[in-house]
KESELO-401914 format. One record per residue: z, x, y of N, C-alpha, C, CB in turn; residue in one letter. Coordinates in pm, whole numbers, plus 50000, padded with zeros to 5 digits. Glycine has a CB too. Example, Ala and Ser with C-alpha at 12.3 -4.5 7.8 and 13.67 -1.06 7.14 Angstrom:
BEGIN
507805131949431507805123049550507805132049670509055113149553A
507085128549775507145136749894507875129050003505725140849940S
END
This chain:
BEGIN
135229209525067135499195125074136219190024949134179187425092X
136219192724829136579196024708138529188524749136179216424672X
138859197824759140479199724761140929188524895140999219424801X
140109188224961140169178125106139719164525014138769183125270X
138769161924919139049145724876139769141624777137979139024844X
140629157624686141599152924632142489146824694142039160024578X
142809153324817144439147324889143639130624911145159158325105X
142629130225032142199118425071142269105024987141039120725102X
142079109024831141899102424739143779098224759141089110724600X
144499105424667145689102224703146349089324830145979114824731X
145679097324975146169087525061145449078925075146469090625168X
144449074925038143689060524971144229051524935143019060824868X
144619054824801145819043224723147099044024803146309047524544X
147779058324827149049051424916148699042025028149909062724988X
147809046125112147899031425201147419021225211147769031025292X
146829014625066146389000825045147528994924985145118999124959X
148479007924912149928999924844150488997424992151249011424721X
150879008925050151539003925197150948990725248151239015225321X
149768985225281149578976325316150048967125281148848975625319X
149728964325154150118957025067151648949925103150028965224949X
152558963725096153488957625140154018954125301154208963325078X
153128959325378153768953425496153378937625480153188960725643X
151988933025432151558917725427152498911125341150058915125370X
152508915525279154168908525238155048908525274154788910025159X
156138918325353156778916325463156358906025559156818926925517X
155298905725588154938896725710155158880225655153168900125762X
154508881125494155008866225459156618862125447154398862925317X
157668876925429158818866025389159018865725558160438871725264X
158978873325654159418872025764159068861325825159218880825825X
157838857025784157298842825842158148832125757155468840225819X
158788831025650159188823425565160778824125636158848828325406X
161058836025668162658835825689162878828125803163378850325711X
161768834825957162028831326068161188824426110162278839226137X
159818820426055158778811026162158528818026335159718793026186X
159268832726319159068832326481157778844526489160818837626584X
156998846426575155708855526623156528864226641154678852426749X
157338863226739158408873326792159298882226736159138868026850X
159738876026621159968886226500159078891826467160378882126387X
158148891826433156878899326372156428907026442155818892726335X
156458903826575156218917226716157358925826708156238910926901X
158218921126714159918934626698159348945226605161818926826590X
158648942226464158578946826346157658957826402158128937026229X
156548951826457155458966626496156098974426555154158965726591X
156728968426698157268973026816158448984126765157848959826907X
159128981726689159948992626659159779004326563160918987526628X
158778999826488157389010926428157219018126487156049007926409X
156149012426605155579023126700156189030526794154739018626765X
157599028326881158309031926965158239045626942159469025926966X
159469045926804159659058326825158769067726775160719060726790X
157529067926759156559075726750155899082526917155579066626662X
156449076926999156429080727077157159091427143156369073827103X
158269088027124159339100727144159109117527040161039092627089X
159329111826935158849119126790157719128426824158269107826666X
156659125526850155339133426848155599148626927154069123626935X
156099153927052156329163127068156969168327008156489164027137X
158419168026918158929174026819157689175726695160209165626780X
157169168226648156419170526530155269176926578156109158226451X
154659180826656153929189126669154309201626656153459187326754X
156059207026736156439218826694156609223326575157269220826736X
156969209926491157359214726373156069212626280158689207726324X
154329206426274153809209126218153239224526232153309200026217X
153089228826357153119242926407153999256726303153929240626561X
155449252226296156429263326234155769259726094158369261226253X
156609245426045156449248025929155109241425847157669244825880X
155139246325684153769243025588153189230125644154119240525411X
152459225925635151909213625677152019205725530150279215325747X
151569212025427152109206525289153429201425300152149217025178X
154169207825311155239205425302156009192825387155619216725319X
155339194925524155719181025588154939166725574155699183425727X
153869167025482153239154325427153989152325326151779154225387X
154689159725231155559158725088156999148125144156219178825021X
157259152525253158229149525331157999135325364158319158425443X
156829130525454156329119825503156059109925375155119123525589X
155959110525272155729105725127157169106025077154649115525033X
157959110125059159319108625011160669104225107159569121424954X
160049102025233160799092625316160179078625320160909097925455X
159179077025333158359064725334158709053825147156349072725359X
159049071725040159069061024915160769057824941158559069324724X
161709061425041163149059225026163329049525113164069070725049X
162599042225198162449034925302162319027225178161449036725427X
161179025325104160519013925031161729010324920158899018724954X
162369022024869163529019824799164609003124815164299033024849X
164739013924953166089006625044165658990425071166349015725226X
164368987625078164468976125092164238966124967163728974525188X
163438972824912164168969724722165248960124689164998983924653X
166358977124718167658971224687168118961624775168628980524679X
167868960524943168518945924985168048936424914168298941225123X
166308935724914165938926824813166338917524713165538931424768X
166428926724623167428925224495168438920124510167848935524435X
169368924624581170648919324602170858910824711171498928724612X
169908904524754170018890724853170638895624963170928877324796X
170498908625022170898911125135170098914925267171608918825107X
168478917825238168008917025279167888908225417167658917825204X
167658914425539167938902525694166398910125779170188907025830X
166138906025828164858910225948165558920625989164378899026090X
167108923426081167248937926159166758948426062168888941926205X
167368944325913167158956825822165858965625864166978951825664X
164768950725861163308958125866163248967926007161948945225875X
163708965326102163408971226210164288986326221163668960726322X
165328988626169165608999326145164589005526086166598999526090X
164079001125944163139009625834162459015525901162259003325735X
161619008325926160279009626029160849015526125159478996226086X
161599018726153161769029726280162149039726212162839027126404X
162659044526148162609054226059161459057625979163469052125988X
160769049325935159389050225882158459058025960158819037325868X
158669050726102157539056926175157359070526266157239047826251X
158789072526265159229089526291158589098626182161049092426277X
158889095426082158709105125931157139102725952159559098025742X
156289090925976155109085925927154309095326008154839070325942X
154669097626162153839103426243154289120026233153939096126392X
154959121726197155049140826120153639140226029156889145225970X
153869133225938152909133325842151309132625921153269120425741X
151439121525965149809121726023149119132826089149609111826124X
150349138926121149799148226225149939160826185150389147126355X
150689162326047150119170725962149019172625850150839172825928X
148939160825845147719160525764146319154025880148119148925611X
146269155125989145139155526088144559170926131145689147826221X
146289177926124145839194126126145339202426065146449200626133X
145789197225925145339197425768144049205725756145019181625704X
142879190825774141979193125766140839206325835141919183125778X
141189206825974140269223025985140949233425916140099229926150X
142059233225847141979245025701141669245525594142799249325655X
141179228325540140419224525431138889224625390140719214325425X
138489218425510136809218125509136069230825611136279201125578X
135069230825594134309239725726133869230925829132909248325684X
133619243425929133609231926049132669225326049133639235626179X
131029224826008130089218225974130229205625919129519224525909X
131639204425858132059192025782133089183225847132619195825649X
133709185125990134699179026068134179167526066135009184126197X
132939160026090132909149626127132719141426001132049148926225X
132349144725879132319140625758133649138025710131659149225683X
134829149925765136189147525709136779137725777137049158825711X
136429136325885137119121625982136789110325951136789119926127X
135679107025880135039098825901135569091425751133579103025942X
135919099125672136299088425549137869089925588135799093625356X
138899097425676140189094525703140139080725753140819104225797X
139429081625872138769066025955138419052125839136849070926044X
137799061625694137559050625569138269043325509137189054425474X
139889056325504141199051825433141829038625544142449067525418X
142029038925677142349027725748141729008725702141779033425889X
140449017525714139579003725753139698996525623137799006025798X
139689006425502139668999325360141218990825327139399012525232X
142198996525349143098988925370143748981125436143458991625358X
142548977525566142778962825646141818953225534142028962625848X
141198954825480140188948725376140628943825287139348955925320X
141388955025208141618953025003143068946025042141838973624859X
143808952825136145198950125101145648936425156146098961425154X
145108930225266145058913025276145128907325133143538906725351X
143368912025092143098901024927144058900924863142018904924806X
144588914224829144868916424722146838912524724144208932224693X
147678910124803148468908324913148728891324887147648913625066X
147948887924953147488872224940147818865424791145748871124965X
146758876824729146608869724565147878871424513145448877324449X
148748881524507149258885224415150768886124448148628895824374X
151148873924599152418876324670152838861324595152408878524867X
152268850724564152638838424462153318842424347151408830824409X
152638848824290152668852924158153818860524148151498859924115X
154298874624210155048885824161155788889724259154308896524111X
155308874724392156928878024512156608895424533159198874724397X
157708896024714157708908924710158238920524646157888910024782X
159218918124522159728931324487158188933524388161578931624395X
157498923824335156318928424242155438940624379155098910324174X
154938937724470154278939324510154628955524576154018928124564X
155858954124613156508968924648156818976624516158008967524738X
156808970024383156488978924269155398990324277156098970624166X
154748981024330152858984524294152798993624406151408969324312X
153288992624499153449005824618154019016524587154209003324736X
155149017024528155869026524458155129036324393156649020824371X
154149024524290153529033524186152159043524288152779021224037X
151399039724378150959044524453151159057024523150959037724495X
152509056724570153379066024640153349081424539155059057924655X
153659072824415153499084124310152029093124261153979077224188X
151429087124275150319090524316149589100324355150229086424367X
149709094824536149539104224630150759112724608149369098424771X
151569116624569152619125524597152609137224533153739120224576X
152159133824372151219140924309150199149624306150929136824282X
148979143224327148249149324435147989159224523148279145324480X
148969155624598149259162124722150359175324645150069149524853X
151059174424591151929185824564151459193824483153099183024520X
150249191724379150129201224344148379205524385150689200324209X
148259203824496146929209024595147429221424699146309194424706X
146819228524711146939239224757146069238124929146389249424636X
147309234625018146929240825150147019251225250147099235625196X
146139258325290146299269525339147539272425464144999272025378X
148799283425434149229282125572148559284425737150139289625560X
149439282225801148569296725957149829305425985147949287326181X
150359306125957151449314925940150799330326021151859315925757X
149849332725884149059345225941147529348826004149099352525846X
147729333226056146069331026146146259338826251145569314526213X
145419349626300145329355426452145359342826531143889364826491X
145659345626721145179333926790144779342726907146279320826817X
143279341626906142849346027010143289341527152141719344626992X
143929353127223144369352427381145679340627426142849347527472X
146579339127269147679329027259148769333827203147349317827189X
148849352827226149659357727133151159355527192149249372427100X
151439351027294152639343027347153239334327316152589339127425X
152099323727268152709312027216152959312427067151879300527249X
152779317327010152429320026897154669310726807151769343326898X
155009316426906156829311626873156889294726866158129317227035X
157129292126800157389275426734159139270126737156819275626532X
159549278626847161059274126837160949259226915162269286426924X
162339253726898162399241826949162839238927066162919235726884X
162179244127147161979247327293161629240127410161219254627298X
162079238727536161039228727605159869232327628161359224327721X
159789245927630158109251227681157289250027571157909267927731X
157809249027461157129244027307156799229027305158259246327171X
157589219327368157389209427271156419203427407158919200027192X
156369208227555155349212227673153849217527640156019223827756X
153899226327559152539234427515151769228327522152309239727402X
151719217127414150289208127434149289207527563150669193727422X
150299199627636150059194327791149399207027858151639189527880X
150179215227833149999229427935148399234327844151809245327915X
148819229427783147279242927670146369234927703147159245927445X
145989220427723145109210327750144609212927893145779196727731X
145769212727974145609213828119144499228528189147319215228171X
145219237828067144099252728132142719247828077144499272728046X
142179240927990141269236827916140479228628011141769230427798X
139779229828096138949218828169138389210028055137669225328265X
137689212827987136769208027873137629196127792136339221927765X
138719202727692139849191927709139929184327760140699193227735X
140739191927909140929178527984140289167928036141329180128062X
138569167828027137799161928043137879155327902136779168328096X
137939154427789138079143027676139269137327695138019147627529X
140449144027713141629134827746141289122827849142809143927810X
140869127327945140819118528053139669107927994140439126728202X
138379111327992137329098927912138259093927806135699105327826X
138849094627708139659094027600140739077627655140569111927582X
141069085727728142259077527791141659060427900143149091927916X
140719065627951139899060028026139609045827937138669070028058X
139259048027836138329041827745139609034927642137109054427666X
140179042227635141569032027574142259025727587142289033127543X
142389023027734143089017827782142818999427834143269027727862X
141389005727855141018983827836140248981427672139168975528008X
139958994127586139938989527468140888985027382139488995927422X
142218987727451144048985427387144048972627420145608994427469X
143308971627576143458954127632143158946727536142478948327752X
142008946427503141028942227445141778934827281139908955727440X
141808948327237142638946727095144208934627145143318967727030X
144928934327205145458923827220145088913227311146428926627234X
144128910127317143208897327350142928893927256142068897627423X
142118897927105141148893027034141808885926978140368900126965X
142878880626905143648876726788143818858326900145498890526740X
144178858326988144428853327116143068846627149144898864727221X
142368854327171140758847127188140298840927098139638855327208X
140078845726953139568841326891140138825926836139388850826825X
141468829826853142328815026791142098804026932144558818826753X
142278806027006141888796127124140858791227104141758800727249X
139898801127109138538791327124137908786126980137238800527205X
138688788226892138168781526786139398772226733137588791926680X
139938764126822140488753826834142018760426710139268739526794X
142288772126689143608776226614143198777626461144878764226635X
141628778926454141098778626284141908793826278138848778526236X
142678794826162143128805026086141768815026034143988798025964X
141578805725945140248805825900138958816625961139908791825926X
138708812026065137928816226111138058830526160137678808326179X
139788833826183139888847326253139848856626158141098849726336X
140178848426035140198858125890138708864725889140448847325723X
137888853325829136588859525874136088868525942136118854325913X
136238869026058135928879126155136468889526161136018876026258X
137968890926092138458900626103138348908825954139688897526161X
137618899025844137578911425757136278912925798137888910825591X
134988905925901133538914325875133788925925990131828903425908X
135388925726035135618937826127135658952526030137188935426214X
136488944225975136988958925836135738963425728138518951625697X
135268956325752133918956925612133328964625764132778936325511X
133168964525844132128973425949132578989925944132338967026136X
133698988425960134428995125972134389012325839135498984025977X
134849003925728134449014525607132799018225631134699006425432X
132299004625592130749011025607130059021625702129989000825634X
130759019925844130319030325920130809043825929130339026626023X
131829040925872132589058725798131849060025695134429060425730X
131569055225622130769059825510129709064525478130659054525457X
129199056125583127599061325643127639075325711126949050225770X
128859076525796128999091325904129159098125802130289094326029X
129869101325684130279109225586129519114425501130999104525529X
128379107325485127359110725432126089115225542127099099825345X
125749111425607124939112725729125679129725807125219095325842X
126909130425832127189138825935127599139026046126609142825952X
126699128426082127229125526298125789135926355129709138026381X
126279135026506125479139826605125859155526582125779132926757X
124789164426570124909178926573125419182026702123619186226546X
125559175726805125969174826948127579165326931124549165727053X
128419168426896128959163626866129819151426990129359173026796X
129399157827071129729146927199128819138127244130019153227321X
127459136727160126719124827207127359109327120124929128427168X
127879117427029128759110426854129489097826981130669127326720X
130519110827044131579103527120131159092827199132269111927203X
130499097727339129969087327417129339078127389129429090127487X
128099077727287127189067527225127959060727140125999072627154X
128909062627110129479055827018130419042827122130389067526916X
131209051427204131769041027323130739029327435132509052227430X
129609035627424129009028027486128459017527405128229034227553X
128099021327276127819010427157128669001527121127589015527041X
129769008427113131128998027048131258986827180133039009127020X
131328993027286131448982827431130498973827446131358990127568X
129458977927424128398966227411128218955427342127508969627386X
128828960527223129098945627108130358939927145129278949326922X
131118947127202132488940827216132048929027339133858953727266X
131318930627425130838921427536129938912927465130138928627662X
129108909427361128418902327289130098893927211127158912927186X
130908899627172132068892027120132618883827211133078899827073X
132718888527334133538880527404132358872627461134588887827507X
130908873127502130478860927531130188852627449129678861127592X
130198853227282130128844227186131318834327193130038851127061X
130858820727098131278812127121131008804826969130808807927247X
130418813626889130738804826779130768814926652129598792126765X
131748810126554132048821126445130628835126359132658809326313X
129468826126361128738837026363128528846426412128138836126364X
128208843626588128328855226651129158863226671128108854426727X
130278860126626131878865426637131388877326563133368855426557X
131468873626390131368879026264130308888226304131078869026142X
129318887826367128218900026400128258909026457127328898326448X
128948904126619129688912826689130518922926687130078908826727X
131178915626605132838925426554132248935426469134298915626442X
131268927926351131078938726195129998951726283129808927026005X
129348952026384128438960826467129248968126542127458954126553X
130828960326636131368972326703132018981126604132368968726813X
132958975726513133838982226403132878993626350134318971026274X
131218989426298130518999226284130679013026338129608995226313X
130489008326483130629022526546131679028426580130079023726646X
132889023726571134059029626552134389046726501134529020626463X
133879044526372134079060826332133519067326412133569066126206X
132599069226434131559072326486132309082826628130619057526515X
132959075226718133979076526815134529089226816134989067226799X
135599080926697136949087026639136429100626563137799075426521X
135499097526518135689118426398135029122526507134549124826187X
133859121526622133589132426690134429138626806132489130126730X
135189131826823136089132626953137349141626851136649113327041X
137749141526694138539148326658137749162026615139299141126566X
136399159126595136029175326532135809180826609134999179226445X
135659178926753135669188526873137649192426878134839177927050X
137859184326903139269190326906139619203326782140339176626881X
139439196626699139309208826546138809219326576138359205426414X
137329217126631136489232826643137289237026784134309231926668X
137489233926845137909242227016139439250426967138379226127194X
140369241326881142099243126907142019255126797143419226626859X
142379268026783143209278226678143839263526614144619292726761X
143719265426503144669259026350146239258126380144559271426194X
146059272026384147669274826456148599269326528147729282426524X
147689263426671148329259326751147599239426736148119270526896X
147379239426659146729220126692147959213526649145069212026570X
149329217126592150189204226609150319202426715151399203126560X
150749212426795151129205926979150729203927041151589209027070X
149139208727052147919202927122148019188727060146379211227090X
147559188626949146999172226956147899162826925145859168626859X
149479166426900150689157926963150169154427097152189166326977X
150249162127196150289157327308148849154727366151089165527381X
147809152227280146819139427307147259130927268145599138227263X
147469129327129148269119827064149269109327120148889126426991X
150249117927195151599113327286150589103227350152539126527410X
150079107027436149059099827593148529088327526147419110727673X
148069088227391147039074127314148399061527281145989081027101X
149159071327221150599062827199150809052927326152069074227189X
151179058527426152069055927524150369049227612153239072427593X
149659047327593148279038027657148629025227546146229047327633X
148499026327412148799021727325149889007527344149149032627261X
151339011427405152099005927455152288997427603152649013327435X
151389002727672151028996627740150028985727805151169001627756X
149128990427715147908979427739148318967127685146478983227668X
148948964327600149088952727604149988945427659149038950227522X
150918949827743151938945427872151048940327974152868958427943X
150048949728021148888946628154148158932328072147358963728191X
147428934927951146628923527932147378908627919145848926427807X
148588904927815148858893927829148938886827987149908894027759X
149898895128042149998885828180148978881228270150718891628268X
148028890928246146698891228356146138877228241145368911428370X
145988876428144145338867628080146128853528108145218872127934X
147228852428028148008838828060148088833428224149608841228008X
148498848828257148638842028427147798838528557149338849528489X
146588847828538145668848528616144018843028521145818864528677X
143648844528462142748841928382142578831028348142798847328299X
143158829128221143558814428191143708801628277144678815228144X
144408804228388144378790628487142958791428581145918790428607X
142288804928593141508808428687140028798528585141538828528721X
140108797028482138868793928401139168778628326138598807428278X
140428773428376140588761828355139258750828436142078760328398X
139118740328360138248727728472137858731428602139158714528512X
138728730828637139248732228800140098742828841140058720228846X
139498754428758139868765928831139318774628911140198771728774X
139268784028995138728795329071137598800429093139118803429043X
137798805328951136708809628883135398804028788137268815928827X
135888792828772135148782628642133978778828712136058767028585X
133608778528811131958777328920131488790328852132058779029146X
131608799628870130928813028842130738817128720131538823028894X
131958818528654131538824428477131548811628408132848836428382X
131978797528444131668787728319130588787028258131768775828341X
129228788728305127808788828226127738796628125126688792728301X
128428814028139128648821928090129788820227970128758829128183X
130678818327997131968818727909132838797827874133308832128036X
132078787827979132588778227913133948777327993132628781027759X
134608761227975135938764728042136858756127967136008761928206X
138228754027962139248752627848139838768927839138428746327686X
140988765827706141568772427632140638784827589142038764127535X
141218795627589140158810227539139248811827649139088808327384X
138638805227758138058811627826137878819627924137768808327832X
139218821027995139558833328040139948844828005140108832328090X
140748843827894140738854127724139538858127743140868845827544X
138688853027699136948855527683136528867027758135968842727743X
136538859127919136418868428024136828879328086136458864728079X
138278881828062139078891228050138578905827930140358882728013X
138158897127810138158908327725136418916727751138538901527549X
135818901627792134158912727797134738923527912132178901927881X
135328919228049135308927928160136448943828114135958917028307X
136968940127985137688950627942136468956827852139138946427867X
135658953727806134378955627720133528966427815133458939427691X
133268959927943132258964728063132798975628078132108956928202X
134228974728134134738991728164134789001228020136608991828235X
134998999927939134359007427837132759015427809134518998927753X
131729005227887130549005627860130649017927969129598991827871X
130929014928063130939024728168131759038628148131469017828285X
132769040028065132909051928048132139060927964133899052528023X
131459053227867130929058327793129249063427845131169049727690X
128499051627884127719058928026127729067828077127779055828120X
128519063128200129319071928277129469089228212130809064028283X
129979095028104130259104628079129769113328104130419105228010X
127929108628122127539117928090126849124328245126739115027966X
127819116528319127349125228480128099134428474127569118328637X
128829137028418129969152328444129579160428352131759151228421X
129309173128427129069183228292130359189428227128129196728335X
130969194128272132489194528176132879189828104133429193028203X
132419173628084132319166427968131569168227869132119156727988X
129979163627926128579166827842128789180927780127089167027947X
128989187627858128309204627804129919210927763127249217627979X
130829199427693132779208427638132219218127491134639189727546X
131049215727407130679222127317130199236027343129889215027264X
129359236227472128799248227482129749256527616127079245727509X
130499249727677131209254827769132419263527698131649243627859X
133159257527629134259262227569133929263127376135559250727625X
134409276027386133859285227256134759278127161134109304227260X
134169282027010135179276526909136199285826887134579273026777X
137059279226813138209292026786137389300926612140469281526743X
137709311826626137229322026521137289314926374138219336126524X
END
């Protein structure tokens, strides 16, 4: 674990500087354009091409060092940060700029992740997978936390080129770090009963593998599918809340802040706790109990109605969050050869992306269009759930997001009628 919290340490500070500076981005963009819609382009072209990207980067975390392609992901990300520097500086700076970056950012960004997600079963032992996820899960949550405050405070004062200083220096950092840590190749890992695949050319049946290696995998394919199941109205969900919460609390800023840092404060704490604790020696009770927990508070969020219960709700599901996330990855870790987990878990990866992108296409409309009028005064629905959820503004939001809450509860339930699911630990062996 040793050499695994040197790097971690590293990507700690790089992505509270990163934060840092996207929240500042977000202020001049709000300053330049006043529009939401700009600020959606900005993710939107982030995340896109990470979609495309991920089957290539799985081949290539596969061929080449995995060191080597996080060194990579760190020295494109500090030339990105460069480049906007210099528009900066020189008053040339425009919004398209950003959306190029960030699309370039997020090609390079997701090599990296997914080399340093592979990383880890050559760093720690497997006894420790869910301990190692669980503070990766730490590095997120802490920098929805520190990097607001700190963002906030210090974007008056030193404007954004101060603040992309301070990222810079970060970058250096982790880069550090990371380069002179020693990660193991697989170059010369055996792969039991995979001596076929073993070729990392840039191939279609390569950059296919994943899919195909998942597919012979019942066990797999039984987490993909719960996986997917469960993400897909929890994606709803996540673009409802921002939406809900501002509706029904009459547009308090204020208030969503709140809730959304006792999200992030849940969030570290319950990685922190798994990291020290361990998780479920069953490592798939981790998974399901965790979905059925997180769903349950998420339906306590959406039938609340006033900022406390919000703040309780949220800081209890965020809790169980890690919880989720490292057991559902240290099974993947223990089942996949080292060898072969860029293209395997690219192409889980791919499937979360591309749910990712979609859930929130299905939720707005169903909300604005059907929901929303359905829970008005004199709507449809407002006899039946108004006692429950109230009627006005946000309350079909509301309703929408618990019933995206419910189907969650149920997968997570649910799981455990299938044994292919329940029994993927003892069904399918670890790799050597």
């Amino acid at each position: 674990m040793r050499l695994f919290i040197r790097i971690w340490v590293g990507q700690l500070v790089s992505t509270i500087g990163s934060y840092m500076t996207v929240f500042a981005l977000i202020f001049w963009v709000w300053g330049v354009s006043g529009s939401a819609t700009s600020l959606a382009l900005v993710t939107f072209f982030s995340q896109l091409p990470r979609i495309f990207i991920t089957p290539f980067a799985g081949v290539l975390v596969d061929r080449f060092p995995r060191k080597r392609l996080m060194l990579l992901g760190d020295f494109v990300a500090m030339l990105c940060t460069l480049l906007i520097v210099f528009l900066y500086w020189s008053n040339q700076l425009q919004i398209w700029h950003l959306y190029g970056v960030v699309a370039v950012y997020g090609c390079f960004g997701q090599i990296q992740t997914l080399a340093y997600s592979t990383s880890i079963a050559l760093l720690v032992n497997k006894e420790h997978y869910t301990r190692a996820e669980s503070l990766v899960a730490a590095v997120n949550y802490s920098g929805a936390i520190f990097s607001p405050i700190l963002a906030g405070s210090l974007y008056p004062l030193i404007g954004v080129q101060g603040i992309i200083g301070i990222d810079l220096i970060t970058f250096v950092v982790a880069f550090v770090l990371l380069f002179t840590a020693d990660i193991p190749s697989t170059t010369n890992l055996a792969i039991q009963g995979d001596a076929p695949e073993t070729s990392t050319e840039m191939s279609w049946s390569n950059l296919t593998f994943g899919f195909r290696y998942i597919w012979r995998q019942p066990g797999l394919l039984a987490l993909v599918v719960a996986f997917s199941l469960f993400a897909l109205p929890s994606d709803m969900g996540k673009a409802l809340y921002n939406p809900m919460i501002l509706a029904r609390s009459g547009g308090d800023s204020h208030a969503l802040g709140v809730v959304t840092t006792a999200a992030g404060l849940g969030g570290v704490l319950g990685a922190l706790f798994l990291s020290w604790q361990g998780g479920f020696k069953q490592r798939i009770h981790g998974l399901l109990l965790g979905f059925a927990g997180t769903a349950f508070c998420k339906i306590l969020l959406g039938l609340g109605q006033t900022v406390e219960l919000w703040v309780a709700s949220h800081f209890l599901a965020t809790l169980l969050i890690p919880l989720y996330y490292s057991s559902s990855n240290s099974i993947w870790y223990a089942k996949v050869p080292p060898a072969l987990q860029g293209r395997v878990l690219a192409a889980d990866q791919m499937i979360g992306l591309m749910i990712g992108a979609i859930a929130p296409m299905i939720a707005g409309p169903l909300a604005d269009g059907i929901f929303e009028p359905a829970m008005a005064a004199e709507g449809g629905l407002a006899p039946i759930f108004g006692p429950l959820f109230g009627t006005g503004p946000g309350a079909g939001i509301a309703l929408l997001y618990t019933l995206t809450a419910f189907l969650m509860l149920c997968v997570g339930l649910g799981g455990y009628g299938f044994r292919t699911l329940r029994a993927v630990e003892t069904l399918l062996p670890d790799h050597s």
